[in-house]
Backbone atoms as SQL, in Angstrom:
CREATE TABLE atoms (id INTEGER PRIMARY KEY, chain TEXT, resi INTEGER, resn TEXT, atom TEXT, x REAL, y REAL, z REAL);
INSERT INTO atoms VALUES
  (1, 'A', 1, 'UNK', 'N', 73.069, 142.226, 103.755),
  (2, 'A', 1, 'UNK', 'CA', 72.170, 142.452, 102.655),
  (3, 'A', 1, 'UNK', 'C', 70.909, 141.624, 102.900),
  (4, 'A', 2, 'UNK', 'N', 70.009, 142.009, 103.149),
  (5, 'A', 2, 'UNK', 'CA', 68.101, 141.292, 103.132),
  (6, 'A', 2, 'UNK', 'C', 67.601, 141.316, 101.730),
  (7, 'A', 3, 'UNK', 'N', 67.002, 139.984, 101.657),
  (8, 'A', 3, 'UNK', 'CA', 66.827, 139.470, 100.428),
  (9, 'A', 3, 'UNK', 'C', 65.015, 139.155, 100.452),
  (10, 'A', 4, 'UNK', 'N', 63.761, 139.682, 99.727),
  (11, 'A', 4, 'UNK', 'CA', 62.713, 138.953, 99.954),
  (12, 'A', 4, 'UNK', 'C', 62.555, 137.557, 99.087),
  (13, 'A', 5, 'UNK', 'N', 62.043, 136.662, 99.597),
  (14, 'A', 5, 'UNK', 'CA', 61.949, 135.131, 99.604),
  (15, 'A', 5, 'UNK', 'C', 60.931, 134.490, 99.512),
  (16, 'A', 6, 'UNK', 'N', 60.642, 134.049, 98.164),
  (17, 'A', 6, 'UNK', 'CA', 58.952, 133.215, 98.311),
  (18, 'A', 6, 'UNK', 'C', 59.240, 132.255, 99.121),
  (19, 'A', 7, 'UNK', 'N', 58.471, 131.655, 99.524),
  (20, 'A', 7, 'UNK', 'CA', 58.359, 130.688, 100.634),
  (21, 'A', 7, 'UNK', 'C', 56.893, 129.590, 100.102),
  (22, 'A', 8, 'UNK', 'N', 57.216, 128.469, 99.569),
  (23, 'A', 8, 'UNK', 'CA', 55.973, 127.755, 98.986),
  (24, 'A', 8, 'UNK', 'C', 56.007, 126.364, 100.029),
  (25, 'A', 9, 'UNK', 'N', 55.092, 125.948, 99.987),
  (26, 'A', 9, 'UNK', 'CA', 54.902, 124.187, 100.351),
  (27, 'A', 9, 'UNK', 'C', 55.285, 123.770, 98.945),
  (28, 'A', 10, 'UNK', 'N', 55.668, 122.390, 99.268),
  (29, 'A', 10, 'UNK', 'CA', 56.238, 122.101, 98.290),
  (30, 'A', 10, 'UNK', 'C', 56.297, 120.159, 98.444),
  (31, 'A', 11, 'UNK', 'N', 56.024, 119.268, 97.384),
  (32, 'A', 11, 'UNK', 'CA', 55.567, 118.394, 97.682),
  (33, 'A', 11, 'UNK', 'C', 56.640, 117.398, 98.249),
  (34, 'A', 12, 'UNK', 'N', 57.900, 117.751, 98.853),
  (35, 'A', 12, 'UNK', 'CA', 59.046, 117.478, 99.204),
  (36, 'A', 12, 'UNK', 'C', 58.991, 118.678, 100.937),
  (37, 'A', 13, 'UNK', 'N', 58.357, 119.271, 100.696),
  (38, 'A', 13, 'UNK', 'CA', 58.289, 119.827, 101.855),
  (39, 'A', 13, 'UNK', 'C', 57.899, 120.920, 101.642),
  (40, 'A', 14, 'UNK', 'N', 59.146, 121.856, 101.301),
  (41, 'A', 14, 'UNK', 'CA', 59.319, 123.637, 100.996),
  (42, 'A', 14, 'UNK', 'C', 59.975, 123.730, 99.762),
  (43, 'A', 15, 'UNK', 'N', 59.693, 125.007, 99.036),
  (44, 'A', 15, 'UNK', 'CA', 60.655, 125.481, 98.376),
  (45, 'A', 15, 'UNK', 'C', 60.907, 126.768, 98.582),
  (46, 'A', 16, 'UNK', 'N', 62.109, 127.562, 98.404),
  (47, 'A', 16, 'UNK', 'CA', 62.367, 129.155, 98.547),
  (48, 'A', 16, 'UNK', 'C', 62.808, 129.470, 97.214),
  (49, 'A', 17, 'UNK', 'N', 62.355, 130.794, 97.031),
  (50, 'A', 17, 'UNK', 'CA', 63.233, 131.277, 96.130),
  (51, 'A', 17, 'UNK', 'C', 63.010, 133.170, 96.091),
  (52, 'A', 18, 'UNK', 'N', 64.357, 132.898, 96.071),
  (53, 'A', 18, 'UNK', 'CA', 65.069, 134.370, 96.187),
  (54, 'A', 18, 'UNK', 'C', 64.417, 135.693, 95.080),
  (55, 'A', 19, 'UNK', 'N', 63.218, 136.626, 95.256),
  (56, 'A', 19, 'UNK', 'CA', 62.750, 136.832, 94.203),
  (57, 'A', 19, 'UNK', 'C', 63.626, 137.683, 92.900),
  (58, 'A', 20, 'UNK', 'N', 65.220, 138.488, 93.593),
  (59, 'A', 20, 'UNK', 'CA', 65.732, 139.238, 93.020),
  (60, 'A', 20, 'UNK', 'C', 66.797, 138.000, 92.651),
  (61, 'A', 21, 'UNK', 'N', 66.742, 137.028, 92.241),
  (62, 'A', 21, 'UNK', 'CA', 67.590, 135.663, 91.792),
  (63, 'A', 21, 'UNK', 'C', 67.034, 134.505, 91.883),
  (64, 'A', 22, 'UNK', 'N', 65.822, 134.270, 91.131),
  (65, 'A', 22, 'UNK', 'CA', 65.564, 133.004, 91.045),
  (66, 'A', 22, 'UNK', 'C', 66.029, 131.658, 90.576),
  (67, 'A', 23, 'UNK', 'N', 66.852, 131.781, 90.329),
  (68, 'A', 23, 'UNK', 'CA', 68.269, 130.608, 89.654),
  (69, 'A', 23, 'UNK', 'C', 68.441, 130.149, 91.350),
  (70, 'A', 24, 'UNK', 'N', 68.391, 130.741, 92.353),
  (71, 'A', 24, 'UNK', 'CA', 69.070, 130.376, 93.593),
  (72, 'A', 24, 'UNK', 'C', 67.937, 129.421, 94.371),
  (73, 'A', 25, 'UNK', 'N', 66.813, 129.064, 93.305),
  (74, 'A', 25, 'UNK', 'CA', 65.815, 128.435, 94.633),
  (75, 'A', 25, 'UNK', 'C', 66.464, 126.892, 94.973),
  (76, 'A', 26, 'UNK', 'N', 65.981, 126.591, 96.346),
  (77, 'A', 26, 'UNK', 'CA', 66.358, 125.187, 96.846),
  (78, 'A', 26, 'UNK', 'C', 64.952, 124.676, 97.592),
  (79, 'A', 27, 'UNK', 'N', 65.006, 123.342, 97.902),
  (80, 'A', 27, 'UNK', 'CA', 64.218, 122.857, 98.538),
  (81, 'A', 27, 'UNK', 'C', 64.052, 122.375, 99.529),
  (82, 'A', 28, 'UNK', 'N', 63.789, 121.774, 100.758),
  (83, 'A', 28, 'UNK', 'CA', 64.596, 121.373, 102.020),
  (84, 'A', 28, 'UNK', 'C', 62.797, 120.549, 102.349),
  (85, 'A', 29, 'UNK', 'N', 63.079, 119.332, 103.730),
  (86, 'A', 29, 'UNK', 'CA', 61.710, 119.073, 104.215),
  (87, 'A', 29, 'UNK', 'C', 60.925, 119.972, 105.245),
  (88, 'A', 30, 'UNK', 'N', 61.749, 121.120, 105.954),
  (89, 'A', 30, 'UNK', 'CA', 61.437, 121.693, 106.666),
  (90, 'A', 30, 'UNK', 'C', 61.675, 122.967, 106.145),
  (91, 'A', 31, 'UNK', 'N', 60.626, 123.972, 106.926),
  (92, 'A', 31, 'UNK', 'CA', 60.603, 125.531, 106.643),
  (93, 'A', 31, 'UNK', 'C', 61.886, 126.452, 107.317),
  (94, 'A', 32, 'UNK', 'N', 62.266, 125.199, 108.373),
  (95, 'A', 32, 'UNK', 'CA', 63.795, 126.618, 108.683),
  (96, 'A', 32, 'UNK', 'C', 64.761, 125.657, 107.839),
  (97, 'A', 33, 'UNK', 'N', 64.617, 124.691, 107.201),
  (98, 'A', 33, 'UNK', 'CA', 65.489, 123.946, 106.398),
  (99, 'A', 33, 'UNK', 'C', 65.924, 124.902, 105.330),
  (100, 'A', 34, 'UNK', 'N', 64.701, 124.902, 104.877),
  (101, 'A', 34, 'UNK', 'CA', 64.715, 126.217, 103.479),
  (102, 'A', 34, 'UNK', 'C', 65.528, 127.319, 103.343),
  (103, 'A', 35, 'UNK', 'N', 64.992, 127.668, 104.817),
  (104, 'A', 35, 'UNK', 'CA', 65.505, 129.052, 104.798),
  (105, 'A', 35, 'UNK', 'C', 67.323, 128.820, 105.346),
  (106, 'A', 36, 'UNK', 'N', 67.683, 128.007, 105.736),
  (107, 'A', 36, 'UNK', 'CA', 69.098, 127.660, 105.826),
  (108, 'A', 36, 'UNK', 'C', 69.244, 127.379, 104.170),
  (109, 'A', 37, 'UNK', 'N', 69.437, 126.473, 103.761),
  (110, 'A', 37, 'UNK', 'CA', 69.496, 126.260, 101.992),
  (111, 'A', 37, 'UNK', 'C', 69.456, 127.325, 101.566),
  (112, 'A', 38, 'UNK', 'N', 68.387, 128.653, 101.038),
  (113, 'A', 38, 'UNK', 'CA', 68.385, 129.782, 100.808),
  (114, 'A', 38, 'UNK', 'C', 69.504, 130.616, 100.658),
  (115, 'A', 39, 'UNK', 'N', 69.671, 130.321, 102.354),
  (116, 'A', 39, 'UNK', 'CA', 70.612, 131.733, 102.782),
  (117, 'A', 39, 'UNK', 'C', 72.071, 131.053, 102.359),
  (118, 'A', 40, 'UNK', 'N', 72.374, 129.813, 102.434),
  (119, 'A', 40, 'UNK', 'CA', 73.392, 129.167, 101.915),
  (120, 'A', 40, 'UNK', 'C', 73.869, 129.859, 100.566),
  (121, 'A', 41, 'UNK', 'N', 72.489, 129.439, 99.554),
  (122, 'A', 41, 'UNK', 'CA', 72.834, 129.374, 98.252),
  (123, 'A', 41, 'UNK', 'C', 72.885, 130.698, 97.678),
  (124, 'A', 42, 'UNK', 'N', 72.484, 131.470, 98.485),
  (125, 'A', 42, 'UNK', 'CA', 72.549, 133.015, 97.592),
  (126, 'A', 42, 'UNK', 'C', 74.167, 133.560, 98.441),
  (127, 'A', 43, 'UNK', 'N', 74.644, 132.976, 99.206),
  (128, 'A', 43, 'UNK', 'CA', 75.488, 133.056, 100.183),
  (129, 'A', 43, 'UNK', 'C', 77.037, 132.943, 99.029),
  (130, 'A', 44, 'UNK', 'N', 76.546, 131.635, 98.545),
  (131, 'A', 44, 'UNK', 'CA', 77.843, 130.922, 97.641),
  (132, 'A', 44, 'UNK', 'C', 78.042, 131.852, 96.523),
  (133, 'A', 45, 'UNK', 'N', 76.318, 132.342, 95.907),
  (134, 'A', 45, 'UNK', 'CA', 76.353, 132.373, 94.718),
  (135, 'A', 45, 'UNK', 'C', 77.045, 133.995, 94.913),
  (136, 'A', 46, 'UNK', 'N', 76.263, 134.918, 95.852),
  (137, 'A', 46, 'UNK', 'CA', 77.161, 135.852, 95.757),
  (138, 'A', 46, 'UNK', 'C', 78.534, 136.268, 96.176),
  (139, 'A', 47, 'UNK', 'N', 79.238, 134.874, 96.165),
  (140, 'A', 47, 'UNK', 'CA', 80.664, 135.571, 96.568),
  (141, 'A', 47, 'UNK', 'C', 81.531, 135.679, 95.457),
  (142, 'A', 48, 'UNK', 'N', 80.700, 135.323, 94.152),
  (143, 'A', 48, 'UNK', 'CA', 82.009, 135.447, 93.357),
  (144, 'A', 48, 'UNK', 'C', 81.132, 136.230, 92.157),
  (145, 'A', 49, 'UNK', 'N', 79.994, 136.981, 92.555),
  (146, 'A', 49, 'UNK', 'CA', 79.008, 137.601, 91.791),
  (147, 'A', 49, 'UNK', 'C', 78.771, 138.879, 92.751),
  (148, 'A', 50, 'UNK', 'N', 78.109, 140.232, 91.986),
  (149, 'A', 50, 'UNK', 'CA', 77.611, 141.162, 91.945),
  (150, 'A', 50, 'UNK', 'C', 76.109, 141.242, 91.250),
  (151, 'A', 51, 'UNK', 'N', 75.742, 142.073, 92.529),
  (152, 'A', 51, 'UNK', 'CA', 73.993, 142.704, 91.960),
  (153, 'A', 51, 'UNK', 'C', 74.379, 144.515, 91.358),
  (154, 'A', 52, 'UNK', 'N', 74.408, 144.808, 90.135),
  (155, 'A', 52, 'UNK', 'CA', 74.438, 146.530, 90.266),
  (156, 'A', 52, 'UNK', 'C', 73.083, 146.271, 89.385),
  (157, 'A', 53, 'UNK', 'N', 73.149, 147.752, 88.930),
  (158, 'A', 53, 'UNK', 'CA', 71.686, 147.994, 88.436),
  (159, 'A', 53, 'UNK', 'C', 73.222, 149.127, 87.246),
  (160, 'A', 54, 'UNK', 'N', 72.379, 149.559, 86.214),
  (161, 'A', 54, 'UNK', 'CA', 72.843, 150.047, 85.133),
  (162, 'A', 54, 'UNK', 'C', 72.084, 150.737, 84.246),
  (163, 'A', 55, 'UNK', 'N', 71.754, 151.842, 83.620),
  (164, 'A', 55, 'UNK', 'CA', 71.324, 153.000, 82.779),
  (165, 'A', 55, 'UNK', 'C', 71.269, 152.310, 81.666),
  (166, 'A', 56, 'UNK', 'N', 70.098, 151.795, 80.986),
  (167, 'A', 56, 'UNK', 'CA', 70.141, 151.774, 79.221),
  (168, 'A', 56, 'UNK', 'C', 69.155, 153.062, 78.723),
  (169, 'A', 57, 'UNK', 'N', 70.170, 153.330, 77.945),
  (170, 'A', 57, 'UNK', 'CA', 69.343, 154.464, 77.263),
  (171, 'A', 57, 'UNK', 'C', 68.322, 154.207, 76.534),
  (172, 'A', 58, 'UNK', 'N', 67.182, 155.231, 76.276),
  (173, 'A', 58, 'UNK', 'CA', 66.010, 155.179, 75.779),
  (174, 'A', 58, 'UNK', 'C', 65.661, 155.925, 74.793),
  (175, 'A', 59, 'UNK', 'N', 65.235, 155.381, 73.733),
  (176, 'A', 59, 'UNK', 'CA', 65.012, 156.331, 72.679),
  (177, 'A', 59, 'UNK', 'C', 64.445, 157.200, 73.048),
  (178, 'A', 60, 'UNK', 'N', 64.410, 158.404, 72.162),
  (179, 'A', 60, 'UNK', 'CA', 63.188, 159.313, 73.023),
  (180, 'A', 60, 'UNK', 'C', 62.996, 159.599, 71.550),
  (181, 'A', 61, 'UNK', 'N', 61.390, 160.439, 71.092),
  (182, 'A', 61, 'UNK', 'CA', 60.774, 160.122, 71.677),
  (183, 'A', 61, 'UNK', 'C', 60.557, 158.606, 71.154),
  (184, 'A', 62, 'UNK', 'N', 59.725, 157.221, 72.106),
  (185, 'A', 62, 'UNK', 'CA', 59.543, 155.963, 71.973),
  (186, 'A', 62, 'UNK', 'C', 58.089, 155.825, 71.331),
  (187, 'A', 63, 'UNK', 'N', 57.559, 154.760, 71.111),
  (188, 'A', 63, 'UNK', 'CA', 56.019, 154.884, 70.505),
  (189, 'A', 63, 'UNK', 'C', 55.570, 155.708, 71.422),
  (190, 'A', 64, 'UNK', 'N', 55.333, 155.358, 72.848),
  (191, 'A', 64, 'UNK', 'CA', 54.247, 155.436, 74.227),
  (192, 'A', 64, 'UNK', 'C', 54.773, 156.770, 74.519),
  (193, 'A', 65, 'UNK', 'N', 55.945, 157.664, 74.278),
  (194, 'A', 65, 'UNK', 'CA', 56.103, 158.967, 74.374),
  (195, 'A', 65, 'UNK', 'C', 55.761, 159.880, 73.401),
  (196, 'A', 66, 'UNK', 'N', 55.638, 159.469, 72.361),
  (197, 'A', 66, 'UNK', 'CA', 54.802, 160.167, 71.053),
  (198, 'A', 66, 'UNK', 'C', 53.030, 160.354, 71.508),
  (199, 'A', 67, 'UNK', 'N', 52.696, 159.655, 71.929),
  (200, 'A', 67, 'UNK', 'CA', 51.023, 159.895, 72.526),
  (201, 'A', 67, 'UNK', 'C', 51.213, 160.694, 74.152),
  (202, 'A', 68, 'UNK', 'N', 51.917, 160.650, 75.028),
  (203, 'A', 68, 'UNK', 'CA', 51.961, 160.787, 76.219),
  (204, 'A', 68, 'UNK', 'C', 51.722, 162.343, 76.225),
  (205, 'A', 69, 'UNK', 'N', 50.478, 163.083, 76.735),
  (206, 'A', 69, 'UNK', 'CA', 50.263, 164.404, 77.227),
  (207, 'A', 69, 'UNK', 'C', 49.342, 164.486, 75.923),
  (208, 'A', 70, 'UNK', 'N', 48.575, 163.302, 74.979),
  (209, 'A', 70, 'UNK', 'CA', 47.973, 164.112, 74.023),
  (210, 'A', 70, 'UNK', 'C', 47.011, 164.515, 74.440),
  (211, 'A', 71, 'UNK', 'N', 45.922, 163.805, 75.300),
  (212, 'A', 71, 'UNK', 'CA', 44.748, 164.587, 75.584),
  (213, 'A', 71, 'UNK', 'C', 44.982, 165.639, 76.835),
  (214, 'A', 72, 'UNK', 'N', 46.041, 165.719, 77.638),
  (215, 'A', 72, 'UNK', 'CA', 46.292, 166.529, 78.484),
  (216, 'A', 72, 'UNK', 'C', 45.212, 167.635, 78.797),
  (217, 'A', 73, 'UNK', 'N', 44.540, 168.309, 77.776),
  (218, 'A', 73, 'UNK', 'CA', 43.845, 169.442, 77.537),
  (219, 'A', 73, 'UNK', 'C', 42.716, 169.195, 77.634),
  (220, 'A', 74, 'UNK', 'N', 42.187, 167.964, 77.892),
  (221, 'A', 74, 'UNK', 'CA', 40.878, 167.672, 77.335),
  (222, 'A', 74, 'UNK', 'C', 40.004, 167.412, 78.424),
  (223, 'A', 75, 'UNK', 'N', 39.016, 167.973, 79.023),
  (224, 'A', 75, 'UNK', 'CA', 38.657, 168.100, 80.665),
  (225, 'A', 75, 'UNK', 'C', 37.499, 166.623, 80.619),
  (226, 'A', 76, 'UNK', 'N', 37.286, 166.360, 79.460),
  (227, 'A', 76, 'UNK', 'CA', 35.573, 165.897, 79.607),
  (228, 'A', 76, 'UNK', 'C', 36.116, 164.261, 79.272),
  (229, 'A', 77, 'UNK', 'N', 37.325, 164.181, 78.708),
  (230, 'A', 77, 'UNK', 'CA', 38.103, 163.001, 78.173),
  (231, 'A', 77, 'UNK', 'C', 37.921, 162.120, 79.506),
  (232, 'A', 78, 'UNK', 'N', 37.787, 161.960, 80.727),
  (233, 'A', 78, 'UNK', 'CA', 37.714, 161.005, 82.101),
  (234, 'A', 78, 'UNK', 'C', 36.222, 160.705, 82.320),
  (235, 'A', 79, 'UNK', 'N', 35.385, 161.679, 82.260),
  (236, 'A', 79, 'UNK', 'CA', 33.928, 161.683, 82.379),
  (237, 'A', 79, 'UNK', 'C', 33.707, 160.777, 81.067),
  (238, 'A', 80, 'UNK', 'N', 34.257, 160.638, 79.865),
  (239, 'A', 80, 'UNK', 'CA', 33.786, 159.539, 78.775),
  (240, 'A', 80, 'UNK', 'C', 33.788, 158.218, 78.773),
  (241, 'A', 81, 'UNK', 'N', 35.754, 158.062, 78.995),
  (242, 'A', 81, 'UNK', 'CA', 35.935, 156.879, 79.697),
  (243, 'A', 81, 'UNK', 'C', 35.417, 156.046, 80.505),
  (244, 'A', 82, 'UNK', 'N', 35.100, 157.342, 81.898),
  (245, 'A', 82, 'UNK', 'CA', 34.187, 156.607, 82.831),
  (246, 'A', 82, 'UNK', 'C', 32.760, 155.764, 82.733),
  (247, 'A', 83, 'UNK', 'N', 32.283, 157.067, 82.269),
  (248, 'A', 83, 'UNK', 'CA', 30.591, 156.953, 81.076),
  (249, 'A', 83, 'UNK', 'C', 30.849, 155.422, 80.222),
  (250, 'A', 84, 'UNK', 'N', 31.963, 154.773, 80.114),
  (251, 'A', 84, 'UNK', 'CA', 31.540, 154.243, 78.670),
  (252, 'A', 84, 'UNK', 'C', 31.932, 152.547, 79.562),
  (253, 'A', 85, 'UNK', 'N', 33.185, 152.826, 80.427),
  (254, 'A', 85, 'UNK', 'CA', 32.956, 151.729, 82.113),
  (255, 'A', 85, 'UNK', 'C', 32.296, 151.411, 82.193),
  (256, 'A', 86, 'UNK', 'N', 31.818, 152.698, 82.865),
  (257, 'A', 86, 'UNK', 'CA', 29.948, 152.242, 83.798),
  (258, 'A', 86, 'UNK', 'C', 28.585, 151.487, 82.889),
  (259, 'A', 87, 'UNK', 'N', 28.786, 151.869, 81.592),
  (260, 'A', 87, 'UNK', 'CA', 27.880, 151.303, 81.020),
  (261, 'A', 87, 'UNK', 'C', 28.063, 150.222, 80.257),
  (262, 'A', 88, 'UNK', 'N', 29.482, 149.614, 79.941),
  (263, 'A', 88, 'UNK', 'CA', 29.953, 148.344, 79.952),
  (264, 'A', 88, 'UNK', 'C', 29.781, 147.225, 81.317),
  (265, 'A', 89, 'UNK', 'N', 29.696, 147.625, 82.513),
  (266, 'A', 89, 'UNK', 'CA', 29.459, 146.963, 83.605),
  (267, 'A', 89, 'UNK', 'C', 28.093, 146.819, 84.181),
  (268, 'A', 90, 'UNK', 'N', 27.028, 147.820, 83.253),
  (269, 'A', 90, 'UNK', 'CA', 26.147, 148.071, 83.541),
  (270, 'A', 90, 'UNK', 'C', 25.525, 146.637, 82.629),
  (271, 'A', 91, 'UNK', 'N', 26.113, 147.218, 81.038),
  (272, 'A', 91, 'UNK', 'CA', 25.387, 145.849, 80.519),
  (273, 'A', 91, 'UNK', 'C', 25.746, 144.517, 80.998),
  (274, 'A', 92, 'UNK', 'N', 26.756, 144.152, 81.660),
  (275, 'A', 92, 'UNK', 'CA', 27.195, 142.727, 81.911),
  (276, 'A', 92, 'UNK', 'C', 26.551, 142.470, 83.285),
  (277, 'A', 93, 'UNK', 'N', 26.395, 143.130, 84.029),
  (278, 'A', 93, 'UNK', 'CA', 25.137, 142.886, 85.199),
  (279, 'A', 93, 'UNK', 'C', 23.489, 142.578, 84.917),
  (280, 'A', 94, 'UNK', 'N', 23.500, 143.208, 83.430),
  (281, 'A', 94, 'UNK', 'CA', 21.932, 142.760, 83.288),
  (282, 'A', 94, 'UNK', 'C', 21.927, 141.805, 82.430),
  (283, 'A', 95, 'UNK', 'N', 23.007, 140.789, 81.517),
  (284, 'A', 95, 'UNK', 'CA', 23.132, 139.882, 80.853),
  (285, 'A', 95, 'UNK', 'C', 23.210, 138.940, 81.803),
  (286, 'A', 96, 'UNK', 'N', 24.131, 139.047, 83.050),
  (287, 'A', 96, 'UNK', 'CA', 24.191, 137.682, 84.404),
  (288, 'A', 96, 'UNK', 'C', 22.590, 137.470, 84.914),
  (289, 'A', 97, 'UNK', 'N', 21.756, 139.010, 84.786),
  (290, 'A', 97, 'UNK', 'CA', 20.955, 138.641, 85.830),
  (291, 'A', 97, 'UNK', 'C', 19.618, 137.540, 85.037);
């Protein structure tokens, strides 16, 4: 199983930590130290533990699915948005300058 791993300096040396289990970080003075410690500790932790993943159901419809497809229809609705961007960035470039 491959695990990705922050990898920091750390004022002891290093620290790692496991990003799908951060409970598992360790610290070591060296960078292959770490990564020994690491592989140790997610080593221990998963032998008497499981990673699954699991289905929670979702209301339907939720707030953010009650709006979702409202403007669908609306062709000019991106050209406004954009229009209203550009001229928000427009004014904050001539307030810096």
């Amino acid at each position: 199983m491959t695990y990705a791993v922050l990898i920091e300096r750390d004022p002891s040396g290093y620290k790692a930590t496991p990003l799908a289990l951060p409970v598992a970080s360790v610290t070591a003075p060296t960078r292959e130290g770490v990564l020994r410690a690491v592989t140790e500790a997610l080593t221990s932790r998963l032998t008497e533990a499981e990673i699954v993943q699991v289905d929670v159901p979702v209301r339907w419809p939720g707030p953010l699915e009650a709006v979702a497809g409202l403007f669908a229809d609306d062709p000019d609705l991106v050209r406004e948005i954009c229009a209203a961007a550009y001229a928000a960035r427009d004014a904050e470039e001539v307030e810096l300058a």
